[in-house]
ModelCIF file with pLDDT and N, C-alpha, C, O atoms, coordinates in Angstrom:
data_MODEL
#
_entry.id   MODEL 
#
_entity.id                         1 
_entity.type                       polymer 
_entity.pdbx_number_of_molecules   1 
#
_entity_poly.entity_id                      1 
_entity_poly.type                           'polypeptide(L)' 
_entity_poly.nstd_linkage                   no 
_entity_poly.nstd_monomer                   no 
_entity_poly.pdbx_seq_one_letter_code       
;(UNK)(UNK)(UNK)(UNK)(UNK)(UNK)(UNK)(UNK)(UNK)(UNK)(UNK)(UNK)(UNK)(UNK)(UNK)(UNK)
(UNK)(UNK)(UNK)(UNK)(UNK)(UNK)(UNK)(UNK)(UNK)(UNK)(UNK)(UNK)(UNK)(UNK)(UNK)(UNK)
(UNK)(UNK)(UNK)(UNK)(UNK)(UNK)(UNK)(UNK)(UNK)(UNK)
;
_entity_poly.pdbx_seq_one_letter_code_can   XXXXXXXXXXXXXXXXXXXXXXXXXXXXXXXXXXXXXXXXXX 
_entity_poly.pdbx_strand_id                 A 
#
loop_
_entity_poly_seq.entity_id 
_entity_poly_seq.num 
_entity_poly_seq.mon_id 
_entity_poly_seq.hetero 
1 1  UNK n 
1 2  UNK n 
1 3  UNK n 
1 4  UNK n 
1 5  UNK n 
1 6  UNK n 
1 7  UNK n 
1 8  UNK n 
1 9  UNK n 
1 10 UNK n 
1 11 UNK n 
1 12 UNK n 
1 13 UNK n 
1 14 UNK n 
1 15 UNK n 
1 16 UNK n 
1 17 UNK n 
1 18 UNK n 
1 19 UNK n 
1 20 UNK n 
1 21 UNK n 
1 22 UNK n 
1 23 UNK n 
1 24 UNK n 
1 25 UNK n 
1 26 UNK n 
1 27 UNK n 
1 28 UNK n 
1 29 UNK n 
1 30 UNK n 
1 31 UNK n 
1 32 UNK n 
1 33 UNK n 
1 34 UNK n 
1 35 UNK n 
1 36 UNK n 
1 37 UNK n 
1 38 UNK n 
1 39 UNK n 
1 40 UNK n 
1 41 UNK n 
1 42 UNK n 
#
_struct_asym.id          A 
_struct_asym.entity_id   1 
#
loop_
_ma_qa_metric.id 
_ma_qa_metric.mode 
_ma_qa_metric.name 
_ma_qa_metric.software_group_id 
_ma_qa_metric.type 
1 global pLDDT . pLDDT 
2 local  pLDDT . pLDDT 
#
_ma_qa_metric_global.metric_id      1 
_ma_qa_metric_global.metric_value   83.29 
_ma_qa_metric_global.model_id       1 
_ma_qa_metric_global.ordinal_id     1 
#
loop_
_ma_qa_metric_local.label_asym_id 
_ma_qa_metric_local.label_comp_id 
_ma_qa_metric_local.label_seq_id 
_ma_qa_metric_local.metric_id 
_ma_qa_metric_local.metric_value 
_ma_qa_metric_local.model_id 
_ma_qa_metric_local.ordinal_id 
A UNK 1  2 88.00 1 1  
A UNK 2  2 89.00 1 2  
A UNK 3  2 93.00 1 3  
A UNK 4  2 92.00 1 4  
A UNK 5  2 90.00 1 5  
A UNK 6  2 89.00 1 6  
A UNK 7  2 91.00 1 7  
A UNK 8  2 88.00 1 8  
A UNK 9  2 89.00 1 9  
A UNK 10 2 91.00 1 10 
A UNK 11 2 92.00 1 11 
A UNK 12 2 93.00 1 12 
A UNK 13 2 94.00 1 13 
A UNK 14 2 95.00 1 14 
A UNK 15 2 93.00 1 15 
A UNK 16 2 95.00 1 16 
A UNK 17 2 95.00 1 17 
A UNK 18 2 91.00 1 18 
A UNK 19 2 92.00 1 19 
A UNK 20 2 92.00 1 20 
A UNK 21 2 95.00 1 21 
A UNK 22 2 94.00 1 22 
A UNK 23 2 95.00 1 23 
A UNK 24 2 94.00 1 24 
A UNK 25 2 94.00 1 25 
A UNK 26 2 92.00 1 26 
A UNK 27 2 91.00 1 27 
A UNK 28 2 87.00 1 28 
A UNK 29 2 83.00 1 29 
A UNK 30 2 79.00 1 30 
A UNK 31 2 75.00 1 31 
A UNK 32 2 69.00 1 32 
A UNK 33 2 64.00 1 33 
A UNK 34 2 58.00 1 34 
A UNK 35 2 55.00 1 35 
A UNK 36 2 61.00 1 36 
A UNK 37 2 65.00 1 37 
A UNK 38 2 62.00 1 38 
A UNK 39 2 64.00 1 39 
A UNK 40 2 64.00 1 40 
A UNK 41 2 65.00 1 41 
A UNK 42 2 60.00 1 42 
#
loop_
_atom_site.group_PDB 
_atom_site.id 
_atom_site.type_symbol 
_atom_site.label_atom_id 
_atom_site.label_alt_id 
_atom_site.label_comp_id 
_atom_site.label_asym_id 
_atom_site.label_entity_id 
_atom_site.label_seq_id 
_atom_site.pdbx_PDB_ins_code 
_atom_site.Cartn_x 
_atom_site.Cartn_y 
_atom_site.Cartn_z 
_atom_site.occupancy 
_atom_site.B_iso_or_equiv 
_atom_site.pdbx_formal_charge 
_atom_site.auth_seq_id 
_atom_site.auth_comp_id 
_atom_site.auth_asym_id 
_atom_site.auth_atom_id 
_atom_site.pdbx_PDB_model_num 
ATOM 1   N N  . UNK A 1 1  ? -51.767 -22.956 -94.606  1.00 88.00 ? 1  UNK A N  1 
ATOM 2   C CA . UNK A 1 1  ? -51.056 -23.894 -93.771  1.00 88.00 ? 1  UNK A CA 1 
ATOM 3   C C  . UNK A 1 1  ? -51.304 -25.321 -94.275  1.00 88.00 ? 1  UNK A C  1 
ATOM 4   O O  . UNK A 1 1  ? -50.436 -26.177 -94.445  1.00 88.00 ? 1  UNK A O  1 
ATOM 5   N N  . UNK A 1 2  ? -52.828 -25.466 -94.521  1.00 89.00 ? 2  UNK A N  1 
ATOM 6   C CA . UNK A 1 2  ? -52.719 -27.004 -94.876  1.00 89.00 ? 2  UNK A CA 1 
ATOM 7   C C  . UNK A 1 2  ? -51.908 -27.561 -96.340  1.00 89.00 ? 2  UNK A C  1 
ATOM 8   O O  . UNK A 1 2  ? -51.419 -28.668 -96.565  1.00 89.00 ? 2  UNK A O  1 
ATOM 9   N N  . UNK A 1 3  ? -51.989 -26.154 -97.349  1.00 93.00 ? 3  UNK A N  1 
ATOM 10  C CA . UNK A 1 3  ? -51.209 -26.447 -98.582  1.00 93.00 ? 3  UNK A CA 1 
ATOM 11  C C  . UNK A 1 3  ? -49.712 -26.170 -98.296  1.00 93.00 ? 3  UNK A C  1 
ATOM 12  O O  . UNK A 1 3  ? -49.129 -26.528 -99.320  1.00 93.00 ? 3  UNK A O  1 
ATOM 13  N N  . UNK A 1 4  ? -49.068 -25.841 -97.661  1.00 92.00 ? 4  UNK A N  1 
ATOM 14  C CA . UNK A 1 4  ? -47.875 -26.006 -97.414  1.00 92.00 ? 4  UNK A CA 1 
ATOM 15  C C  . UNK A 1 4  ? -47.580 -27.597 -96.753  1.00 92.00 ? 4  UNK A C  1 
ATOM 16  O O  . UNK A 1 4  ? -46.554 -28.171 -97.119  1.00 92.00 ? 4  UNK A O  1 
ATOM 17  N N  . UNK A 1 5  ? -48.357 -28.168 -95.936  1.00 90.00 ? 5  UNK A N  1 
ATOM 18  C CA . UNK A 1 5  ? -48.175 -29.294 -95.527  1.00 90.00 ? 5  UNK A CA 1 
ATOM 19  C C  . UNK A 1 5  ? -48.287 -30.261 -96.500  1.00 90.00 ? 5  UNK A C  1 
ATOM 20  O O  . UNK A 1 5  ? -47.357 -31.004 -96.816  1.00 90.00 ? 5  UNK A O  1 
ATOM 21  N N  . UNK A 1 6  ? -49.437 -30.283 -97.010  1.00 89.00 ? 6  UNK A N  1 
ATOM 22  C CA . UNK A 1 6  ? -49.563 -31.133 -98.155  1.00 89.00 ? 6  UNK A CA 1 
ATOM 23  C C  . UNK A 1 6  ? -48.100 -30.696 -99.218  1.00 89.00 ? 6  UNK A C  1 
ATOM 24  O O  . UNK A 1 6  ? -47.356 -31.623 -99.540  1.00 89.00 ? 6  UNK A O  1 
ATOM 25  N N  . UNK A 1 7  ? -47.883 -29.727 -99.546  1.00 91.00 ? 7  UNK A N  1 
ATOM 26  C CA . UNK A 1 7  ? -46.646 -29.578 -100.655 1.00 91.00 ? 7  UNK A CA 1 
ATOM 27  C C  . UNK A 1 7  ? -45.036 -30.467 -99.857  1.00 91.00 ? 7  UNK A C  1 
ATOM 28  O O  . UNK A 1 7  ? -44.106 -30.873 -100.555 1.00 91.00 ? 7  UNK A O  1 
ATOM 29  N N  . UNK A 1 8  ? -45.068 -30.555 -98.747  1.00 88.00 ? 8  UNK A N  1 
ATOM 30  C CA . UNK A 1 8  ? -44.361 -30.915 -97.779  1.00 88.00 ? 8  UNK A CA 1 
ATOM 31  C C  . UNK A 1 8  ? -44.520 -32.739 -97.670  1.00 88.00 ? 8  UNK A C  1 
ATOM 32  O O  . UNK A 1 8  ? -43.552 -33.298 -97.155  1.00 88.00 ? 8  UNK A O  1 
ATOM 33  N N  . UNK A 1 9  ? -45.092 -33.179 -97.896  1.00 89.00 ? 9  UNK A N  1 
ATOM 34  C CA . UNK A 1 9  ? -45.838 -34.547 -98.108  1.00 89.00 ? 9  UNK A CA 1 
ATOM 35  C C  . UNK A 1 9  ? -46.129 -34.709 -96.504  1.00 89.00 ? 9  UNK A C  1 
ATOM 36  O O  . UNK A 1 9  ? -46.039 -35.816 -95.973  1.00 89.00 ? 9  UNK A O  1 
ATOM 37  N N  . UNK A 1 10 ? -46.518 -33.418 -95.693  1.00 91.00 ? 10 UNK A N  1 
ATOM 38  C CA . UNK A 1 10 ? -46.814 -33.364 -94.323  1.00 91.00 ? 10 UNK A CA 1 
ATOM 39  C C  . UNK A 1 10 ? -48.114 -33.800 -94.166  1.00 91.00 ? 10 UNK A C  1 
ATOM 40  O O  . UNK A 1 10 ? -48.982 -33.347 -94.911  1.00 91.00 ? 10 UNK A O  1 
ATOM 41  N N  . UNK A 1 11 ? -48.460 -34.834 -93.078  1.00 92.00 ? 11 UNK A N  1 
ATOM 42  C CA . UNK A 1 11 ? -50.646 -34.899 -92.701  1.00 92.00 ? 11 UNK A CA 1 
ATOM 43  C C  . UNK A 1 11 ? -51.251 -33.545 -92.656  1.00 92.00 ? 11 UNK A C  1 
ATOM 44  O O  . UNK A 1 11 ? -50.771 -32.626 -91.992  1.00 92.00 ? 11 UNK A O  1 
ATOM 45  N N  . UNK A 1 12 ? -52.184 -33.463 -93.292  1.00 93.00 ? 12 UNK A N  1 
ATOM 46  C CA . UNK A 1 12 ? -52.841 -32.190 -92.997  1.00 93.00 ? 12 UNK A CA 1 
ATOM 47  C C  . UNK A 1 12 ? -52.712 -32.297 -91.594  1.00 93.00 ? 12 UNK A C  1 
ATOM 48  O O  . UNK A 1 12 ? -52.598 -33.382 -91.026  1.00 93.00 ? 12 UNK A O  1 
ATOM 49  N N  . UNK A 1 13 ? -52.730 -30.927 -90.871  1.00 94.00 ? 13 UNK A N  1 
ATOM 50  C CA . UNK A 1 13 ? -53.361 -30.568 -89.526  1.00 94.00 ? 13 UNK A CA 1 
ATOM 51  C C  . UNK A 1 13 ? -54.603 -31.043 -89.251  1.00 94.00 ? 13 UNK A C  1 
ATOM 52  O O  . UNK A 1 13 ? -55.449 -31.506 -90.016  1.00 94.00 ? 13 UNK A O  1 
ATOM 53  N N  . UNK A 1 14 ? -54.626 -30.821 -87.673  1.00 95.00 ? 14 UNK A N  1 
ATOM 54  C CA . UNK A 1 14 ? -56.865 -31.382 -87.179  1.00 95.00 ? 14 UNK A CA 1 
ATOM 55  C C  . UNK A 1 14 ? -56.559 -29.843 -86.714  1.00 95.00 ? 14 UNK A C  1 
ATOM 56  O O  . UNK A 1 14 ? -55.559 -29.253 -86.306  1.00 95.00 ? 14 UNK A O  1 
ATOM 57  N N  . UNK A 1 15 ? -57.816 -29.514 -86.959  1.00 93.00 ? 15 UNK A N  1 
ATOM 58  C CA . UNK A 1 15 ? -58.037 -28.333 -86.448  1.00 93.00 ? 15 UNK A CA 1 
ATOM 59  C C  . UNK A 1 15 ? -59.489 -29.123 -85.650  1.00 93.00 ? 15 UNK A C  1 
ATOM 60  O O  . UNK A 1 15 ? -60.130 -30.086 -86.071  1.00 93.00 ? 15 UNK A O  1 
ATOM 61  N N  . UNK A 1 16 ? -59.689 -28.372 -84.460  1.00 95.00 ? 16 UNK A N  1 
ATOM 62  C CA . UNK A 1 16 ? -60.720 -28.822 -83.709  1.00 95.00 ? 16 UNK A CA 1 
ATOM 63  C C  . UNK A 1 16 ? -61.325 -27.411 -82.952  1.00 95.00 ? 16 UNK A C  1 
ATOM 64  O O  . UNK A 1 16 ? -60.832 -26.357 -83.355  1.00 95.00 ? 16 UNK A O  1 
ATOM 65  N N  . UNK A 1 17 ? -62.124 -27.348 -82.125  1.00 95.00 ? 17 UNK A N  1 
ATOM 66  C CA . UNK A 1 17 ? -62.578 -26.993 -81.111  1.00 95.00 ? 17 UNK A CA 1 
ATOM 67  C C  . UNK A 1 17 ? -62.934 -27.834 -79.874  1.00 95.00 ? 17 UNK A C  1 
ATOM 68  O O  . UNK A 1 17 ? -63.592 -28.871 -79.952  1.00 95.00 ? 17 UNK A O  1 
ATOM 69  N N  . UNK A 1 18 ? -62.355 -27.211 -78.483  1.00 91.00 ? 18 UNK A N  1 
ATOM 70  C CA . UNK A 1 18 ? -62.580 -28.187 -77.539  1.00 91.00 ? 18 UNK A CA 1 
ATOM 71  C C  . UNK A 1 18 ? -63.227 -27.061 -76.643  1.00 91.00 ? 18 UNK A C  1 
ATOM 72  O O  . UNK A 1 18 ? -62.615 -25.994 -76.602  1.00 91.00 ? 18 UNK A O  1 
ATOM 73  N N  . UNK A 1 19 ? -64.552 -27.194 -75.825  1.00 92.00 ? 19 UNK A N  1 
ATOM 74  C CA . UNK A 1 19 ? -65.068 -26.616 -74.583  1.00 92.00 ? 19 UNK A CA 1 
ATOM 75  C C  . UNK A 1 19 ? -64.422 -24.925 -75.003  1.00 92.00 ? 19 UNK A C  1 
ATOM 76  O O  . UNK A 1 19 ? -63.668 -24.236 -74.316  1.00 92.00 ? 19 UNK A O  1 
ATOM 77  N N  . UNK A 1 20 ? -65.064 -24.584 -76.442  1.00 92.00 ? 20 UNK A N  1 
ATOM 78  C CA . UNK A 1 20 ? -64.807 -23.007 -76.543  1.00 92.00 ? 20 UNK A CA 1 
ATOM 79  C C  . UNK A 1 20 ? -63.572 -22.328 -76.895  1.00 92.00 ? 20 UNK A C  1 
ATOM 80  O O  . UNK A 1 20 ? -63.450 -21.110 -77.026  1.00 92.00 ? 20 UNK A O  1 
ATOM 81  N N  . UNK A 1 21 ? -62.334 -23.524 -77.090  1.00 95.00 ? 21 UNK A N  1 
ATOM 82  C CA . UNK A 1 21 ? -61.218 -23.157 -77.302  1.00 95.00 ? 21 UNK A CA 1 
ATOM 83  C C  . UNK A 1 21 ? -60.908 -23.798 -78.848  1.00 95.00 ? 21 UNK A C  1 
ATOM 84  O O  . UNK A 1 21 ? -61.467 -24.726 -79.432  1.00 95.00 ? 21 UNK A O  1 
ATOM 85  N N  . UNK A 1 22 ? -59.816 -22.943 -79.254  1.00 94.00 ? 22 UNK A N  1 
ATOM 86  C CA . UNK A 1 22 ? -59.711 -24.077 -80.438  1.00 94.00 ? 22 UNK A CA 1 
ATOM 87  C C  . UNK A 1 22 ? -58.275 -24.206 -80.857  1.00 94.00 ? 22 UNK A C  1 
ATOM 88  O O  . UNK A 1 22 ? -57.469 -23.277 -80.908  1.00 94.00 ? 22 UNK A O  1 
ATOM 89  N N  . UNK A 1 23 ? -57.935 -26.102 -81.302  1.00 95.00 ? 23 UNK A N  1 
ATOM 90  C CA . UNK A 1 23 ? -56.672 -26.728 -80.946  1.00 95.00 ? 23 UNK A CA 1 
ATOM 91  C C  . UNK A 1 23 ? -56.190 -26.834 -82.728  1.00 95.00 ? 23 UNK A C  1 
ATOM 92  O O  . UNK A 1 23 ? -56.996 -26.847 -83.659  1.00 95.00 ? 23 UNK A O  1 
ATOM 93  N N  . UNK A 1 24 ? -54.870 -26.893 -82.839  1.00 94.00 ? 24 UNK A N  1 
ATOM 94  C CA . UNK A 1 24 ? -54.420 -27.723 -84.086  1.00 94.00 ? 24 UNK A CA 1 
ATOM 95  C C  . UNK A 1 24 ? -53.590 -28.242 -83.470  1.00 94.00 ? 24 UNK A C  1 
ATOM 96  O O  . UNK A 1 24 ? -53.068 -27.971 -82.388  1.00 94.00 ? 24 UNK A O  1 
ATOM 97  N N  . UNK A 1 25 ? -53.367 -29.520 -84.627  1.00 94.00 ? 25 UNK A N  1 
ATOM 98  C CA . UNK A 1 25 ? -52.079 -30.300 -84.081  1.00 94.00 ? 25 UNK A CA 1 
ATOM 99  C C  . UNK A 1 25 ? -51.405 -30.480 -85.420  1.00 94.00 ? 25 UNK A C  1 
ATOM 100 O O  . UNK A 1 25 ? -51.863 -30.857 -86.499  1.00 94.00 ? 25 UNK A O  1 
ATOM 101 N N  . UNK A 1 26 ? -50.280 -30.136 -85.083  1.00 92.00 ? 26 UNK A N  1 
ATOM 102 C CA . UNK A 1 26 ? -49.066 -30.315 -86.551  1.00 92.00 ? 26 UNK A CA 1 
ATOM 103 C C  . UNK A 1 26 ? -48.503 -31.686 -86.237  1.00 92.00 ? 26 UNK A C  1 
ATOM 104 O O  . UNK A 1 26 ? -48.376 -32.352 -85.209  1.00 92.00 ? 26 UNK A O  1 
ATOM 105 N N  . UNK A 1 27 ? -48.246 -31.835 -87.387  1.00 91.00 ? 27 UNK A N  1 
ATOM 106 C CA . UNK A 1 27 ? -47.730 -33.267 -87.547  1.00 91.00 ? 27 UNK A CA 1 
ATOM 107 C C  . UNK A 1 27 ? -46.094 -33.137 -88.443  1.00 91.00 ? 27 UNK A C  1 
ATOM 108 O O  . UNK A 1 27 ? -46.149 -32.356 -89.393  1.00 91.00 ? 27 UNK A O  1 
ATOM 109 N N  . UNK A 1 28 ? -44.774 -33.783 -88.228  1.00 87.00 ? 28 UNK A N  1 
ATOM 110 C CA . UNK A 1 28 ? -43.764 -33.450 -88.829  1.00 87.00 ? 28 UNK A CA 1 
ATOM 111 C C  . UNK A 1 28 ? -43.597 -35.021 -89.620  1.00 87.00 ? 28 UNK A C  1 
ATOM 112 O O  . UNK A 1 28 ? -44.235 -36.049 -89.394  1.00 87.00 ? 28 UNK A O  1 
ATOM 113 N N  . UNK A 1 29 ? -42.654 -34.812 -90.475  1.00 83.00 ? 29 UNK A N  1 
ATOM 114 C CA . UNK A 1 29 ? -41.693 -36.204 -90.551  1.00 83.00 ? 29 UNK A CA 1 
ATOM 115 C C  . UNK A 1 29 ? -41.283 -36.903 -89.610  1.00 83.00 ? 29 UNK A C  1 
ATOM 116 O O  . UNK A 1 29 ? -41.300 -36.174 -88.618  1.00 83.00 ? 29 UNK A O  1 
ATOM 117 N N  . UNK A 1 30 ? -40.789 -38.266 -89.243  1.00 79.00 ? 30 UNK A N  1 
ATOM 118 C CA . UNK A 1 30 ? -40.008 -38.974 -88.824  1.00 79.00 ? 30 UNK A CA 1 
ATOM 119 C C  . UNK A 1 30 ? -38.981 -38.207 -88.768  1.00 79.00 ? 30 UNK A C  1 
ATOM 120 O O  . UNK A 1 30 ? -38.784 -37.428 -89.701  1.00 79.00 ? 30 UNK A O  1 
ATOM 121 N N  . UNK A 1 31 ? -38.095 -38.253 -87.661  1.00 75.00 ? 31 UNK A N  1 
ATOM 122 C CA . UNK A 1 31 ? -36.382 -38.017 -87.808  1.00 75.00 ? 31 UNK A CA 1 
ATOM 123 C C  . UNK A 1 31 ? -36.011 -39.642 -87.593  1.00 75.00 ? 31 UNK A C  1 
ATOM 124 O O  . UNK A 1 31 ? -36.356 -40.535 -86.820  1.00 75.00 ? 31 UNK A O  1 
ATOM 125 N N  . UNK A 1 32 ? -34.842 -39.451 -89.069  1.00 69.00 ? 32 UNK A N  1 
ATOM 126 C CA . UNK A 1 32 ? -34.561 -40.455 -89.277  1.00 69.00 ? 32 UNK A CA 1 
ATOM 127 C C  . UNK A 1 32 ? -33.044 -40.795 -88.891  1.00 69.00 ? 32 UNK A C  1 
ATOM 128 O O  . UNK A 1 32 ? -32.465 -41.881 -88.885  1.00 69.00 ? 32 UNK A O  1 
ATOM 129 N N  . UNK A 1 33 ? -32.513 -39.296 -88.518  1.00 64.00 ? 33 UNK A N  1 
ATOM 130 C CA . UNK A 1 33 ? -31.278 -39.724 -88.457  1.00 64.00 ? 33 UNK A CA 1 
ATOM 131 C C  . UNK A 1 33 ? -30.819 -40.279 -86.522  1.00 64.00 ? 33 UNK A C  1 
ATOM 132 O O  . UNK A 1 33 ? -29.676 -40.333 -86.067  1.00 64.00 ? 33 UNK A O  1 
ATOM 133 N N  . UNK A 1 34 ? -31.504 -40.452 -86.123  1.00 58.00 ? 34 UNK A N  1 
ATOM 134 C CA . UNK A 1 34 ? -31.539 -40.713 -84.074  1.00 58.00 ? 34 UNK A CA 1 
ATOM 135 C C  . UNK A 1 34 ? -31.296 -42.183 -84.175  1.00 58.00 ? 34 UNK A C  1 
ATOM 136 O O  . UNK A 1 34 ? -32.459 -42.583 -84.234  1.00 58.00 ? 34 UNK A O  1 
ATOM 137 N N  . UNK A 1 35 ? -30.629 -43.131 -84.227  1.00 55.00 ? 35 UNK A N  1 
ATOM 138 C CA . UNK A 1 35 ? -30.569 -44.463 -83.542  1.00 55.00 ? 35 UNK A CA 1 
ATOM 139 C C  . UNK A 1 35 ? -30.263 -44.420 -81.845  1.00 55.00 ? 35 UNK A C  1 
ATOM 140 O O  . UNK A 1 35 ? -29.407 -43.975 -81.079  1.00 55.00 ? 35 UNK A O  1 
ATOM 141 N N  . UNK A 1 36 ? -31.350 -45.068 -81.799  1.00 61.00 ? 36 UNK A N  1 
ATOM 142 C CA . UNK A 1 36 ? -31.098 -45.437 -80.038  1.00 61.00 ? 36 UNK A CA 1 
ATOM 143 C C  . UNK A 1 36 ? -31.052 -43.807 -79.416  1.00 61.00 ? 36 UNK A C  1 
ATOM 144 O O  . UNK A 1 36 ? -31.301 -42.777 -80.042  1.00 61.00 ? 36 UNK A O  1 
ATOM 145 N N  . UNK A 1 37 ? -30.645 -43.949 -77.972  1.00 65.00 ? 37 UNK A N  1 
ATOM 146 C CA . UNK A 1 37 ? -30.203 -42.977 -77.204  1.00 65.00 ? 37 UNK A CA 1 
ATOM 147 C C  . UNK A 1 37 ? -28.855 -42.746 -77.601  1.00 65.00 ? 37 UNK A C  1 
ATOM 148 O O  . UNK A 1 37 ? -28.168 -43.530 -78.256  1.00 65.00 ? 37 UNK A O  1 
ATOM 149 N N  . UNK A 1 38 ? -28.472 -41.494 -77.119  1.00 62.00 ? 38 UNK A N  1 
ATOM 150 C CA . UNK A 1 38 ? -27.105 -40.748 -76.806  1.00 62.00 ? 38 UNK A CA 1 
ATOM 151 C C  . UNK A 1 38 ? -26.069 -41.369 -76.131  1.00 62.00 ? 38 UNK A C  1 
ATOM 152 O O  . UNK A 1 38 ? -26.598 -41.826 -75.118  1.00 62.00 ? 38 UNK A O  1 
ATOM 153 N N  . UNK A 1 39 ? -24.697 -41.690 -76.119  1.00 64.00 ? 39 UNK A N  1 
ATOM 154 C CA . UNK A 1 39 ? -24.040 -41.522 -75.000  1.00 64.00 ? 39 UNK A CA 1 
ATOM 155 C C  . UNK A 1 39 ? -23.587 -40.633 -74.539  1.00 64.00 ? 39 UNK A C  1 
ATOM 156 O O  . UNK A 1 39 ? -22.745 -40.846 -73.667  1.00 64.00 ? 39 UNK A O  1 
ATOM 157 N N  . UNK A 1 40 ? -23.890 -39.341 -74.861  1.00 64.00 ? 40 UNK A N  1 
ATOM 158 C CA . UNK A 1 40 ? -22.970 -37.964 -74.626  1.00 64.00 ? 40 UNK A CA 1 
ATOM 159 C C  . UNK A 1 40 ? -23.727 -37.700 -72.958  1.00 64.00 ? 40 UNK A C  1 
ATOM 160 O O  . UNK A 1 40 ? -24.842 -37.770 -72.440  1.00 64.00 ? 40 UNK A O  1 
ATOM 161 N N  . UNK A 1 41 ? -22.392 -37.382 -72.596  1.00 65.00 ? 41 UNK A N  1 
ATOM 162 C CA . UNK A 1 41 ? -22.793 -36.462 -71.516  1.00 65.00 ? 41 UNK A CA 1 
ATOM 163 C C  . UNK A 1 41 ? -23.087 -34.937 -71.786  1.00 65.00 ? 41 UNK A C  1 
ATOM 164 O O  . UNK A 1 41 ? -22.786 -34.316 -72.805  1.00 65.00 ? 41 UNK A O  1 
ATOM 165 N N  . UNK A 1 42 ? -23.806 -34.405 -70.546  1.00 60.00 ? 42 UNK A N  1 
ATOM 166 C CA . UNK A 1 42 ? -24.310 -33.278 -71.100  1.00 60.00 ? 42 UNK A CA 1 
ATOM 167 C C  . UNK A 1 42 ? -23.084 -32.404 -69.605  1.00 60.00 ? 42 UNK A C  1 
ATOM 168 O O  . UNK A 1 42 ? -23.029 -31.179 -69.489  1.00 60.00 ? 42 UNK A O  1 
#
């Protein structure tokens, strides 16, 4: 996982342990293509 991220020019993951459990957090790119909010109705 972390060499796919890195090949990805992705942050490595944190891998942690919290109170016996244990967390990662992924990290993505920016989306670049969103200016502002929507006007669409849904």
């Amino acid at each position: 996982m972390i060499k796919r991220c890195k090949e990805l020019g992705l942050e490595e993951p944190e891998l942690m342990e919290i109170a016996g459990s244990f967390r990662i957090n992924l990290f993505r790119l920016p989306d670049k293509t969103r200016i502002g909010k929507s006007t669409d109705k849904v």
